[in-house]
N, C-alpha and C positions, 0 to 999 in steps of 0.2 A: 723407444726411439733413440736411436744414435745421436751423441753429440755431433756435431756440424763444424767438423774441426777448421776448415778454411771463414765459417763464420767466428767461433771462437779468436784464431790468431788476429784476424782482421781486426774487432773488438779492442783486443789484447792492444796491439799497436798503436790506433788511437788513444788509447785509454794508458798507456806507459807512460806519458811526459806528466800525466795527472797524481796516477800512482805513485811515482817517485816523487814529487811534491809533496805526498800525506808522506810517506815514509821518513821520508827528512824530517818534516817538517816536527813529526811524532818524537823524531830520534835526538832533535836539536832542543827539546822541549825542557825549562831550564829547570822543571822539578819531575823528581821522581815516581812524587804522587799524581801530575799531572797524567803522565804515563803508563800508569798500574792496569790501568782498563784498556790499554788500547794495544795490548800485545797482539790482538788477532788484526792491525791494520799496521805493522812496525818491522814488517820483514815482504819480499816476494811472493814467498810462498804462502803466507800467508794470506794477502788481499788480491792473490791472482784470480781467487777464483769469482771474485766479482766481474771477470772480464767474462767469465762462461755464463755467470745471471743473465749479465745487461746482454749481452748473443739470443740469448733465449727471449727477453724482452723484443730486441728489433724483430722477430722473425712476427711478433704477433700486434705489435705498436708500430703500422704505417707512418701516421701522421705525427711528424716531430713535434709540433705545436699543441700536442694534446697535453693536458691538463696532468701531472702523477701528482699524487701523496705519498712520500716516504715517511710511513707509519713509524714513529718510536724513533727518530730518524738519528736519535743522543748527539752522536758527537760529529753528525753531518758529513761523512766521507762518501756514503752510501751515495747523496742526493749530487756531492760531484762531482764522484764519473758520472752516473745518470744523466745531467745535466749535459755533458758532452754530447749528447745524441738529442734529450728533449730537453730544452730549455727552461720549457715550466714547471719546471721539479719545485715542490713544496716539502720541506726538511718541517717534517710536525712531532713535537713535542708535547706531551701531555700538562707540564709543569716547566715552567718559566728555572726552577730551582735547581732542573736534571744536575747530576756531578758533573761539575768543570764542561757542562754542554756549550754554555755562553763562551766560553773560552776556548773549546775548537770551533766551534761556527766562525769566530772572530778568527783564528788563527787561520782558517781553511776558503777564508773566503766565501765561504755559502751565503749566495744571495736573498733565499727567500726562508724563511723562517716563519712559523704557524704555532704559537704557544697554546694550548686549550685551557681549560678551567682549575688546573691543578686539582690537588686534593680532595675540593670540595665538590668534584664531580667527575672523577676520571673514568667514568664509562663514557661519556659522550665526546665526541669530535667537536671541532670549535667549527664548524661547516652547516652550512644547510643542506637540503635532502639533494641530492642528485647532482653534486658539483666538480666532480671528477671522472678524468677517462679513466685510472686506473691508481691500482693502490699498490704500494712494496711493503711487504713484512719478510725486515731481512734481520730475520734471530731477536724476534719479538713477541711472536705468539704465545711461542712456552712460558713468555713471563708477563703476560698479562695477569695472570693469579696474584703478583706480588704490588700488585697496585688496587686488587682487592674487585679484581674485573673478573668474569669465567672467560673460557678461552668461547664459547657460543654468543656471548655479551659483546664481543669484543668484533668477532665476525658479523654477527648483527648490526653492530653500528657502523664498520665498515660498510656493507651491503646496503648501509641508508646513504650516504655519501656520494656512493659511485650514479653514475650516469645509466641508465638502462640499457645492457650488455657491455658493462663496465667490465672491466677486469683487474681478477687479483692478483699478484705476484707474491711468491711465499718462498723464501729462499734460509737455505741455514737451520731448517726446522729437523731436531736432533731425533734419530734414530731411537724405540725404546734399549734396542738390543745391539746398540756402534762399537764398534771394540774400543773406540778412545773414551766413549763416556765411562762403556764397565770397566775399563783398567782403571781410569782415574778413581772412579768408585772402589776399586779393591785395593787403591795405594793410594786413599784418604786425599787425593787431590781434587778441586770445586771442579762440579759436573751438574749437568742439569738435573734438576728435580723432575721437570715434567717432560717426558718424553714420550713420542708415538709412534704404533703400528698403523701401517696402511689402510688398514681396516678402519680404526679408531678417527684417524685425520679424516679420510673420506668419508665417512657418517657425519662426522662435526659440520664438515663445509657443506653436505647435502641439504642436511640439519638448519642450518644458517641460510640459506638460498643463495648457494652456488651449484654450479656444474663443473666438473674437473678435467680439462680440455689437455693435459698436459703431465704426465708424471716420472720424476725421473728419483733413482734410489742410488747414490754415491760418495764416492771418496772414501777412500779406506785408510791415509796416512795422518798422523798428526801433521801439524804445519811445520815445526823441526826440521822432521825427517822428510816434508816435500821440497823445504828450503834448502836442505844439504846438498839432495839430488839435484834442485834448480841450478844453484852453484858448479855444478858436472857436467849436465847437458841441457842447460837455458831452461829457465821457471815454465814455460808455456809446453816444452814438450814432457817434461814433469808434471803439468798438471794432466795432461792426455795421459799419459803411462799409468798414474794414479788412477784417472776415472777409467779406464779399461779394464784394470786388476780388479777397481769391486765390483764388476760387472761379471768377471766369471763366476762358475755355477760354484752353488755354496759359500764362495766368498762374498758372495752380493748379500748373502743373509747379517754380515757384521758391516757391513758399508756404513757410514755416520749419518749422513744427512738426506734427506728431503728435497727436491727441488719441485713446487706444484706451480701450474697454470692453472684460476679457475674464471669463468666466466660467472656475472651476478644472472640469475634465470631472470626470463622474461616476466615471471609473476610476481607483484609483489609478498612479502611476506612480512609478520610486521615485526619490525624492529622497536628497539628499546624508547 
């Protein structure tokens, strides 16, 4: 399915007076260590493309007033654009201690914040069963391993949480085969360790009790070279130019990311 480009710019427009709020606000940031993690929300090109997630969210999230969890949600940028649209965004963190999280939540403004059990239990949600319309993993999943979760453990608990025919939002989930992961990997630069085929990601989510309502394979640029081109002919129709190029044939096989829609099925399954 084709992007929805008059939904996307729409998105996009609302969500620019927010965007350049993190961007400053990342850029005005009075240490450098503060800043070290947050390259991919510090430039146009780079956080534009949270304007085509939340596009994708409106088309399947009616009701503004519904309930999200932004799973892993760190440094809270994610939950406010979100929050633009649905107000009950939950920015959840596993651990109270995340790097410097307390410190963009404080700086970013994010209202509602959800700590869970830290360490001593970080497979589980700090939630009871069925308490949400919908969940966001945006460039979370691949690293659920490093908090000592599987990426099936992780969807499972998810699955306990949401509301029956909940839905999950999964955005930023890295290609095994993206040309920025394997360049980084062949000129020694940090690239994901866990990465997945189409294949692989849709048996996980089946696996876990979801249905996949939604799947889309794109973006072929680094954020740099989307920003350069932004800087040319405006960030928004650089990011269309972008997701149309990895859509052509054979070039769509190196595309970076993931974007899935999944609904939780009607049956339960049991979780952790």
């Amino acid at each position: 399915m084709p992007m929805n480009i008059r939904s996307f710019k729409d998105t996009y427009i609302r969500c620019k007076p927010t965007i350049d709020k993190i961007i400053n606000t990342v850029l005005s940031a009075p240490s450098s260590e503060a800043r070290i993690y947050c390259r991919h929300i510090d430039r146009m090109g780079a956080i534009i493309q949270y304007a085509y997630y939340i596009s994708i969210m409106r088309k399947y999230i009616d009701d503004p007033n519904s309930i999200l969890l932004d799973w892993g949600g760190q440094y809270g940028h994610v939950a406010k654009l979100v929050e633009i649209f649905y107000p009950e965004i939950i920015c959840y963190l596993h651990d109270k201690n995340e790097y410097y999280a307390t410190y963009w939540h404080e700086k970013l403004l994010v209202n509602k914040v959800l700590y869970g059990h830290g360490p001593t239990d970080s497979r589980r949600i700090n939630l009871p069963d069925h308490q949400v319309d919908a969940v966001l993993s945006s460039g979370v999943l691949e690293h659920s391993h490093e908090y000592g979760v599987s990426e099936y453990e992780a969807l499972s608990e998810i699955n306990r949480v949401l509301k029956y025919n909940g839905m999950l939002f999964i955005w930023n989930l890295p290609f095994k085969y993206g040309s920025v992961e394997i360049l980084n990997h062949l000129i020694g630069r940090w690239h994901h360790d866990r990465r997945y085929t189409k294949k692989e990601i849709m048996t996980l989510l089946g696996d876990s009790g979801f249905d996949i309502i939604f799947f889309d394979h794109h973006e072929l640029m680094n954020m740099m070279a989307r920003n350069m081109i932004g800087n040319i002919i405006g960030h928004s129709n650089a990011f269309i130019v972008d997701y149309y190029l990895s859509k052509l044939p054979m070039v769509n096989l190196i595309a970076q990311h993931f974007t899935i829609v999944a609904r939780k099925k009607t049956e339960l399954i049991s979780c952790l």
